[in-house]
N, C-alpha and C positions, 0 to 999 in steps of 0.2 A: 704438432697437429693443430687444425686451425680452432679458433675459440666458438665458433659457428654450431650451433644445437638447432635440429630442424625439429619442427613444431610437430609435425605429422611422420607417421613410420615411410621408411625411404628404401625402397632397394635398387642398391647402385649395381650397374654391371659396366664391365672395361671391357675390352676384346681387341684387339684387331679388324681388320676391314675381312668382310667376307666370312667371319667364323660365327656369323648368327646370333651375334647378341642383340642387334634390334628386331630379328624372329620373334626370341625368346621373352626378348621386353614386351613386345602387344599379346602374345601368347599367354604371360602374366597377368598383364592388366584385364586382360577377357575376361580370364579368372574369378582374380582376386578382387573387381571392381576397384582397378585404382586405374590413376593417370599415369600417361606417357609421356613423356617429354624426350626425343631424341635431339642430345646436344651438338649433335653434326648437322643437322639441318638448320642451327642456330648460324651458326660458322655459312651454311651455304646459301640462306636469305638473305644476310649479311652483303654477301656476295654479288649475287644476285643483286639486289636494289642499288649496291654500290657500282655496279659496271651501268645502270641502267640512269643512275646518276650525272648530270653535266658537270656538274662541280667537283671533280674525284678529287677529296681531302680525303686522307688517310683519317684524321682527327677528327673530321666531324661523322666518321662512322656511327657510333653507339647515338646518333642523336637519331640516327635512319631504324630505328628497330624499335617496337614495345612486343612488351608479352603478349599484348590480345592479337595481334598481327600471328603471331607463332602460331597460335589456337586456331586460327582460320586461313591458314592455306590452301588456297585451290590443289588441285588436281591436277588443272593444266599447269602452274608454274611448278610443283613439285616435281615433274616430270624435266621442266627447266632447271632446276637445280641439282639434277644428275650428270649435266651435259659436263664436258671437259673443261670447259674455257670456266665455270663458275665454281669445277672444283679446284682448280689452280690457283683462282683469285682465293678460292677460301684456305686456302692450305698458307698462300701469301700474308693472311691477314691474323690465319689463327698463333702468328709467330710474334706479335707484335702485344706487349704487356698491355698497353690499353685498352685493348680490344677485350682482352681475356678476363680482366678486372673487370668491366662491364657484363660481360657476357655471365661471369661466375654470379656476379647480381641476383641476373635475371633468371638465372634454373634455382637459387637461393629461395626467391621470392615463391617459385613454382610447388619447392618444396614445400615451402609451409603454408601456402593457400592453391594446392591443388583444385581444379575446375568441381571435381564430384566430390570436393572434402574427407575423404576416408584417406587417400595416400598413393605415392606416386611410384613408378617403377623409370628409372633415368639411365640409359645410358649412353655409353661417349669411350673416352681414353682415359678422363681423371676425375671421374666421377667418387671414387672411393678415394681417390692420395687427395683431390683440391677442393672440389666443388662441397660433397658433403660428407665430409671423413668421418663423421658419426651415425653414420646408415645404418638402420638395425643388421642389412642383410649388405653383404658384398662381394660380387661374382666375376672372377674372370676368365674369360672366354675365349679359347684360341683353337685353332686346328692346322693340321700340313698344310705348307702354303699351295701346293698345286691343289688340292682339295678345295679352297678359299679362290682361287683363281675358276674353276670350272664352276662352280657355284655362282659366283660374280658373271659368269659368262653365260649361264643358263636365264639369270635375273635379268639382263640385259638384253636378251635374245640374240644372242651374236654368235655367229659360224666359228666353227673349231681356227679359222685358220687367224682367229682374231685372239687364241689363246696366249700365244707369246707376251702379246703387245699387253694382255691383261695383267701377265703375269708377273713381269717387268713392272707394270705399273703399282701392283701390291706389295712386291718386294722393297720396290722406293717408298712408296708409303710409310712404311712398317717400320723400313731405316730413319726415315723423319722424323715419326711418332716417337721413337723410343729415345735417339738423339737429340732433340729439339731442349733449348734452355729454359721453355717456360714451360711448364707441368705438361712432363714427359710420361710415353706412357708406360706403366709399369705394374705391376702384381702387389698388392700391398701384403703386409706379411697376415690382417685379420680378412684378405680375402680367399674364397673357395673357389679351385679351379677345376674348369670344364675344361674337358678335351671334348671336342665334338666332330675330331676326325671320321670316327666312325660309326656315328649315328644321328639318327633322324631327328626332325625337330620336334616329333613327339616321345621322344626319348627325353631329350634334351631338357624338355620342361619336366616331366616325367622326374625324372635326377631332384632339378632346382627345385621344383615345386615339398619334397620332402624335405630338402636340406632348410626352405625357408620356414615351413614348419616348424624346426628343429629353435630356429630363433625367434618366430613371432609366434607365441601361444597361443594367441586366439584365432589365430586361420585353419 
């Protein structure tokens, strides 16, 4: 485990694509007044400004991104950072150790100087194995994959008959995340697992919200 001690209380969640753990993380932070940091949107800003870039250097990547840029994302490019072409570049780049090494930095940094100071709710794939393995709280999150697929397709607005094509698409994912050689994604043995097959996302928090009780006494 890594030597890494985050200055401020941290609840990591991992999941899968489509099974609601970035729901559950702003649903959290609503809460519990902390900050959100979703570490997939790091990977797809990343992305984003690198296709948008003339000089495509793989290496001068981490030079195209700061944390305050994360904090202020529009509206209209986050909707840009959904599109296919800049999730391919990001799934391209999240394979690549230099990238990850930078990037694990910058949610580091987020951890221990969260925007509202009181503490942050992060989730991603290796939030609890790489990024901050000493999270007071660590949740993983998964559901049936056609569950995860019609979810993804409701979020999207897209007609039934785009369900294959969605569904193919998280089942690759899911193979990549787990296979992939640099911090794969996985269930750590000190994390809590949600099924949220078959329930709501006010359940969902409903569930978290007592188990994180359970480990931070003063909430």
């Amino acid at each position: 485990m890594s030597s890494f001690k985050n200055d401020k209380p941290v609840i990591a969640i991992d999941g899968t694509a489509g099974s609601g753990k970035g729901t559950l993380a702003k649903n959290l932070c609503k809460f519990l007044k902390f900050d959100h940091l979703d570490s997939g949107i790091l990977y797809r800003f990343l992305a984003y400004k690198f296709l948008k870039k003339v000089d495509k250097k793989i290496k001068l990547l981490p030079s195209l991104l700061t944390l305050a840029e994360i904090k202020n994302i529009s509206s209209d490019i986050k909707q840009e950072l959904r599109s296919d072409k800049v999730a391919i570049m990001a799934s391209k780049i999240a394979g690549r150790k230099n990238i990850r090494d930078f990037l694990i930095s910058l949610q580091r940094d987020f951890a221990n100087k969260p925007p509202g100071g009181v503490g942050s709710v992060i989730d991603g794939r290796d939030i609890a194995s790489k990024i901050i393995p000493n999270a007071e709280v660590k949740i993983y999150v998964d559901a049936e994959l056609e569950v995860r697929a019609k979810r993804r397709l409701q979020q999207m607005n897209l007609s039934k008959e785009n369900f294959p094509e969605i569904l193919n698409s998280i089942k690759d994912r899911d193979s990549k995340d787990k296979s992939r050689k640099e911090s794969p994604l996985i269930k750590t043995e000190e994390s809590i697992f949600l099924d949220t097959t078959l329930i709501d996302e006010k359940q969902v928090f409903e569930i978290a919200l007592k188990l994180i009780k359970k480990k931070i006494d003063y909430i």
